[in-house]
C-alpha positions in Angstrom: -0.2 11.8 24.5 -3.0 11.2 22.2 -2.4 10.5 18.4 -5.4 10.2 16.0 -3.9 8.4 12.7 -6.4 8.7 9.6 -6.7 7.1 6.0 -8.7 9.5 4.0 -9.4 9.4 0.1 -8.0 6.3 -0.2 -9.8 3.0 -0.4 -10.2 1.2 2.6 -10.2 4.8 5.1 -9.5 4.2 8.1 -8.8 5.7 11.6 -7.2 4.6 14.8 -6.1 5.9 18.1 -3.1 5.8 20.4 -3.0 6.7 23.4 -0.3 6.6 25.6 1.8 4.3 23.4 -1.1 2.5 23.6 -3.7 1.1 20.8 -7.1 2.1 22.1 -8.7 1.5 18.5 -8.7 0.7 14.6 -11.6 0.5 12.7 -12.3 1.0 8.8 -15.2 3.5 7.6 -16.9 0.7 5.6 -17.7 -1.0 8.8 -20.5 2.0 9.5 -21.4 2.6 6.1 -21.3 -1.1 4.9 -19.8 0.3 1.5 -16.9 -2.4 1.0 -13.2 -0.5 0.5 -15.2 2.8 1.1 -13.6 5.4 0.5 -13.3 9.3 0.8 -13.4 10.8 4.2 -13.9 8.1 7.5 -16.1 10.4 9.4 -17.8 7.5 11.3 -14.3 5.7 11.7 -12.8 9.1 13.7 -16.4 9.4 15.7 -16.0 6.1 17.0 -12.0 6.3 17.9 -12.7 9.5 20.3 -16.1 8.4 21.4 -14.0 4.5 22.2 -11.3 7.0 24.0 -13.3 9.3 25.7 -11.8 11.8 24.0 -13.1 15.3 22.0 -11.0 16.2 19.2 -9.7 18.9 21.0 -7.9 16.1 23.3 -6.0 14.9 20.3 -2.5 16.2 20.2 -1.1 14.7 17.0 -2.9 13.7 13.6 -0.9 11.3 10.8 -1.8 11.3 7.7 -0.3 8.8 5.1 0.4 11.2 2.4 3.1 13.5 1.7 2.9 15.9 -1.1 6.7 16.8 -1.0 7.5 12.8 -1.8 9.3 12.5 -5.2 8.2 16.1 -6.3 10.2 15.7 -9.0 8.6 12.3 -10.4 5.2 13.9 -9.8 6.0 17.0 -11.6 8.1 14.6 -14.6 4.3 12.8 -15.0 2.3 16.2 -14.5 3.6 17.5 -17.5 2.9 13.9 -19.6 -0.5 13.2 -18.0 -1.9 16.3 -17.3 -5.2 14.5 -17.0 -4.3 12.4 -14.5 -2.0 15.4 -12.7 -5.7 17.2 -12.5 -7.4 14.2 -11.1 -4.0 14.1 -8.3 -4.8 17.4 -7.6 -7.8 17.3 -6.1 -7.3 14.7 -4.1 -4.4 16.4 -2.3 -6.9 19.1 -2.0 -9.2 17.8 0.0 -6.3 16.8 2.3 -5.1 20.2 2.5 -8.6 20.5 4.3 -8.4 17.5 6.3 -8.2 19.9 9.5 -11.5 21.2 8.7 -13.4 17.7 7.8 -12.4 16.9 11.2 -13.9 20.0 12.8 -16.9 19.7 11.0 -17.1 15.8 11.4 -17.0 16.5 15.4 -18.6 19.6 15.0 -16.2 22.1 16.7 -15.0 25.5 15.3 -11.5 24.6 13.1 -9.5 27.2 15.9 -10.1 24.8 18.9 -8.0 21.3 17.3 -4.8 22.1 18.8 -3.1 18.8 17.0 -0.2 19.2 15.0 -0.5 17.3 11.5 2.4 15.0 10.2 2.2 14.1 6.4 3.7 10.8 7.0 4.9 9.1 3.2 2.7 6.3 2.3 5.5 3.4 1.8 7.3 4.9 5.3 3.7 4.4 7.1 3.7 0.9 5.5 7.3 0.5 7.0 6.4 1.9 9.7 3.6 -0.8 10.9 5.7 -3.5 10.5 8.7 -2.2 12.4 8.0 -0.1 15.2 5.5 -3.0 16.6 7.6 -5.9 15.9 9.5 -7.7 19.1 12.6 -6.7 17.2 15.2 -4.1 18.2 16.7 -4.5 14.5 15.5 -5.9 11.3 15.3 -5.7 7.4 12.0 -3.9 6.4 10.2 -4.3 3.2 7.0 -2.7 1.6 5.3 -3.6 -1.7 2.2 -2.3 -2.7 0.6 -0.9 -5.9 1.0 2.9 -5.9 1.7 5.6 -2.9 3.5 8.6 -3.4 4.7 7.6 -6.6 6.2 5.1 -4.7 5.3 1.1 -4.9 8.0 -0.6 -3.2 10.7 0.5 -0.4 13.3 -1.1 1.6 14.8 0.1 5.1 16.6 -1.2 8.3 15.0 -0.5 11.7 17.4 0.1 14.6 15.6 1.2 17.7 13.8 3.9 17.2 15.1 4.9 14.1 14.1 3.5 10.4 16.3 4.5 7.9 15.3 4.0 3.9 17.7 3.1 1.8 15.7 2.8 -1.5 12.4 2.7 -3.4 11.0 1.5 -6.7 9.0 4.9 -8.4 6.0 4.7 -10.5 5.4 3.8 -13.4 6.9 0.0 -12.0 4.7 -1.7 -10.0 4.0 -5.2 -8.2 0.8 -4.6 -6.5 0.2 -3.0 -10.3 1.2 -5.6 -11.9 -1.0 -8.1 -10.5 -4.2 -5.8 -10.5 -3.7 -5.6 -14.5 -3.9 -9.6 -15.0 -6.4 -9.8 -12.7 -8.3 -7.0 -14.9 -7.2 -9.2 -17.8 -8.8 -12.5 -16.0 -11.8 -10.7 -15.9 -11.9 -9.7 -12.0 -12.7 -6.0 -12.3 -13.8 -5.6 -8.8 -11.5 -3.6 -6.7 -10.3 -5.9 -4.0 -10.4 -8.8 -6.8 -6.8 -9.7 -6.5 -7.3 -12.3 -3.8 -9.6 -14.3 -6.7 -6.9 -14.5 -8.4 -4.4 -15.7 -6.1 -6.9 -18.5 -4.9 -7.3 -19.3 -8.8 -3.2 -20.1 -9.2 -3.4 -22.4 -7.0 -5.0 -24.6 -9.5 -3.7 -24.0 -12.9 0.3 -24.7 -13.8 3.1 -22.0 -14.7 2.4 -22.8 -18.3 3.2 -19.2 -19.1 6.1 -18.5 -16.8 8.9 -17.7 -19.5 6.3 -15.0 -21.1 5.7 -13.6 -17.7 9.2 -13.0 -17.0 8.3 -11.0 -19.4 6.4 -8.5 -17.9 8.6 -8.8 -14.6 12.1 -8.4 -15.0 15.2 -8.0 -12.8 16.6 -4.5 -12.9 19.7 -3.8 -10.9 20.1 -2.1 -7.9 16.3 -1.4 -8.3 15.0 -4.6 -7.5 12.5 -5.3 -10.4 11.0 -3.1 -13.3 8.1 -4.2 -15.9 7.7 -4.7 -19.4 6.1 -1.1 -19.9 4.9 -2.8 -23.1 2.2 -4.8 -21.7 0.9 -1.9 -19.8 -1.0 0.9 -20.2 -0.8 2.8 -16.6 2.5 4.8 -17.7 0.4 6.4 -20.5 -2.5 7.3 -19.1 -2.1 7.3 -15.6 -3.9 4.7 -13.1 -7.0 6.1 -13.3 -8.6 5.9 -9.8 -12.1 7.4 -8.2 -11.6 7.1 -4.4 -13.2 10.0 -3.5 -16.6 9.3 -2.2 -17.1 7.4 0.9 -20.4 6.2 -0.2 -19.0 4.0 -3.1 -16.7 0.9 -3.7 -13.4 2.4 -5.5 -13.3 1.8 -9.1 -9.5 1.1 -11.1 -9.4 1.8 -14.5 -7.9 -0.4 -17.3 -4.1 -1.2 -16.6 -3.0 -3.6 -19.4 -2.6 -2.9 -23.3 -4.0 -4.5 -25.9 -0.3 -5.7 -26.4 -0.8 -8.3 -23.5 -4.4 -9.9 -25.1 -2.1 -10.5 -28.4 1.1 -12.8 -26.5 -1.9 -14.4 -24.0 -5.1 -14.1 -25.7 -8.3 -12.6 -25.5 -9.2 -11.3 -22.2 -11.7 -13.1 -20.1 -15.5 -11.0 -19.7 -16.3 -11.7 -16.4 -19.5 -13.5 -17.4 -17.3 -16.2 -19.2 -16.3 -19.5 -17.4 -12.9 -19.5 -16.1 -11.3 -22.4 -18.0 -7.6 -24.2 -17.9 -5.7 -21.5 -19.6 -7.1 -18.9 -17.1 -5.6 -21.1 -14.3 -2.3 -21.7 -15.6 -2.2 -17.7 -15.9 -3.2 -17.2 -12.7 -0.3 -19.6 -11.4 2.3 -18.0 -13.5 1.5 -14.6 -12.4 2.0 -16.1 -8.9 5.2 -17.6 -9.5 6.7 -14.4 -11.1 5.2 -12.5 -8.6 7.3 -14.3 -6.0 10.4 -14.6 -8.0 10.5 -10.8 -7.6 9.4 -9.9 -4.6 12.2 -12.3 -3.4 14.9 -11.8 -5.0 14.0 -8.1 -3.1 14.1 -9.4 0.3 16.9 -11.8 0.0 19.2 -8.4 -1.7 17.9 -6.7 1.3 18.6 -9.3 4.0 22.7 -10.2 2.2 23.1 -6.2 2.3 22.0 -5.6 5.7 23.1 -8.6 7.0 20.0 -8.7 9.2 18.7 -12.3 10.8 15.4 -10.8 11.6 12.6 -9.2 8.7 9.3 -7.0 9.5 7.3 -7.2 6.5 4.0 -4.8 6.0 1.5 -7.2 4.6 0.6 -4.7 1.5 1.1 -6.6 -1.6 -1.6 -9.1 -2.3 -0.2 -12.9 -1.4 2.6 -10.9 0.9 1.3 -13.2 3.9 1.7 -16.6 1.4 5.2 -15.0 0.6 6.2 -15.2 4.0 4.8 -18.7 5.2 7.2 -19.7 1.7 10.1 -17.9 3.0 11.5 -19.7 5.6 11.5 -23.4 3.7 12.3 -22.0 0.0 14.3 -19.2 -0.1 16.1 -18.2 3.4 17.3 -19.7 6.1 15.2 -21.2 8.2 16.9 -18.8 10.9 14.9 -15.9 9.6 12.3 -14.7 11.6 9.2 -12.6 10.2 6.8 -10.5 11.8 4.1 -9.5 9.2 1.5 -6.8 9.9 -1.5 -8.8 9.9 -3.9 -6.5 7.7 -3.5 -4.8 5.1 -4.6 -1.7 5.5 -2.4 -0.9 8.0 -1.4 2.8 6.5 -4.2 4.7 8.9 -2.4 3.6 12.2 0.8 3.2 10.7 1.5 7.3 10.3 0.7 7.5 14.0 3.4 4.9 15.0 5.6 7.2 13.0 4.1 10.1 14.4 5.0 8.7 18.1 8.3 7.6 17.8 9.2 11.3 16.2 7.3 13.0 19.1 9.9 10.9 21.3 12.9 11.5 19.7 13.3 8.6 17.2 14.1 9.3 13.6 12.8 8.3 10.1 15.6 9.4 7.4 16.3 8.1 3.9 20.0 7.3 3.3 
């Protein structure tokens, strides 16, 4: 059995290839194009995974894709009607995967009638889930994901038995971790998509000098894990305005904080300025927050499923320094973690998915 997994109009697309159960290849399109986080279509990425294989595309009997339309349709529809804008933007970009089957036939230049593959619209935080799970040594664990936005989606929490991965809950747009710390990276003056990891090296030497303020912007919300001050944000009104098209350019983010964020910290930093003190000690307290939340999700997830083993996607930005913490500051040292070790792992992820369906298994939300 050969499954071709693809990340398309996203940043970072991707491919990769299983064949067999077995990885033959995963590679990002920027590596051919040398645009960084490219973008758009990865027609070089799905060349290389058949011609690494051996393979035509009329081999392939299964393609994942890591976005499904029918995820939180009525969210989707909710925000439609506020942000018709962004709704139109959304649009197109599930239209050109509604014509992913002929990209790839023109990428390998076949006629569209000979790909005998069936296509799977795997959901984005399920192919997250997904990637951690099914390749861990475990035969049960705790699952977490935690990105910025995917299907309306940003965070979601399972337990994987066997073949099976069963969701027990999600946190929708307009609250956001991965979100969260884009927009105070934005407001510390690292526009650049990819930035984040600036930002995390910065906290390292400032102080939480602004932790009680940032607590904030991240709150606990019950049964839901975490929800943000709204207030400080601007995403929920406009909509995360995103250009991820084109596979010849770096994505661009648009503005996520308000102006209601420069007046409780200050002017934001131009990206020409120096960084000074009072950018560091952001940058720490961002961190700090950022971890209060995302563990007080895993530790509600491991009490509930009473699970000694976690598989955690590495997604969010800092999820790998999350996890090195977790064993000496918040969990038992009995834990045991098996991250994903990239972050992009939503183009093989769907395929992973994609097998264990093909062999029975099940992925089903409680």
């Amino acid at each position: 059995m050969n499954i071709l997994g693809i990340n398309a109009y996203h940043a970072d697309a991707s491919a990769a290839l299983v064949c067999d159960g077995q990885l033959v290849t995963a590679v990002e399109e920027e590596r051919f194009n040398r645009v960084k986080h490219a973008a758009g279509f990865p027609a070089n990425a799905v060349r290389h995974c058949l011609a690494e294989a051996g393979l035509t595309i009329q081999e392939i009997d299964h393609v994942a894709i890591p976005r499904n339309p029918w995820a939180r349709v009525g969210t989707k529809l909710f925000y439609a009607l506020r942000l018709p804008r962004f709704a139109f933007e959304r649009s197109r970009v599930l239209t050109r995967f509604a014509g992913i089957h002929e990209n790839l036939a023109q990428v390998c230049d076949v006629a569209p009638e000979t790909i005998r593959a069936r296509f799977h619209r795997v959901e984005h935080h399920v192919a997250h889930l997904a990637s951690a799970f099914f390749v861990s040594p475990f035969d049960r664990a705790a699952v977490l994901s935690t990105d910025g936005l995917g299907d309306f989606a940003s965070t979601m929490w399972a337990t994987g038995e066997g073949n099976r991965l069963k969701v027990h809950g999600a946190v929708a747009f307009p609250h956001s971790l991965g979100l969260y710390y884009t927009a105070i990276s934005q407001y510390l003056g690292f526009w650049k998509f990819g930035d984040e990891y600036k930002v995390m090296g910065l906290a390292a030497y400032g102080e939480p000098a602004y932790q009680s303020e940032f607590r904030r912007i991240v709150r606990p919300a019950n049964g839901k894990g975490f929800c943000l001050g709204l207030e400080y944000f601007c995403h929920h009104r406009t909509g995360p305005q995103m250009t991820w098209q084109d596979s010849d350019k770096t994505p661009e983010q648009g503005r996520l904080f308000s102006d209601y964020l420069e007046q409780r910290l200050g002017k934001t930093r131009a990206p020409e300025e120096p960084v000074e003190k009072h950018h560091n000690d952001i940058a720490a307290s961002l961190q700090v927050v950022l971890e209060e939340a995302y563990f007080r999700l895993l530790n509600s997830l491991i009490v509930r499923q009473a699970r000694r083993q976690c598989a955690l996607p590495a997604a969010l930005p800092s999820t790998a320094l999350q996890t090195a913490r977790s064993s000496t500051r918040h969990l038992s040292p009995t834990f045991t973690f098996s991250p994903q070790p990239v972050t992009v792992d939503c183009r093989w992820a769907p395929r992973t998915t994609s097998t264990i369906r093909s062999c029975g298994g099940h992925v089903r939300s409680s």
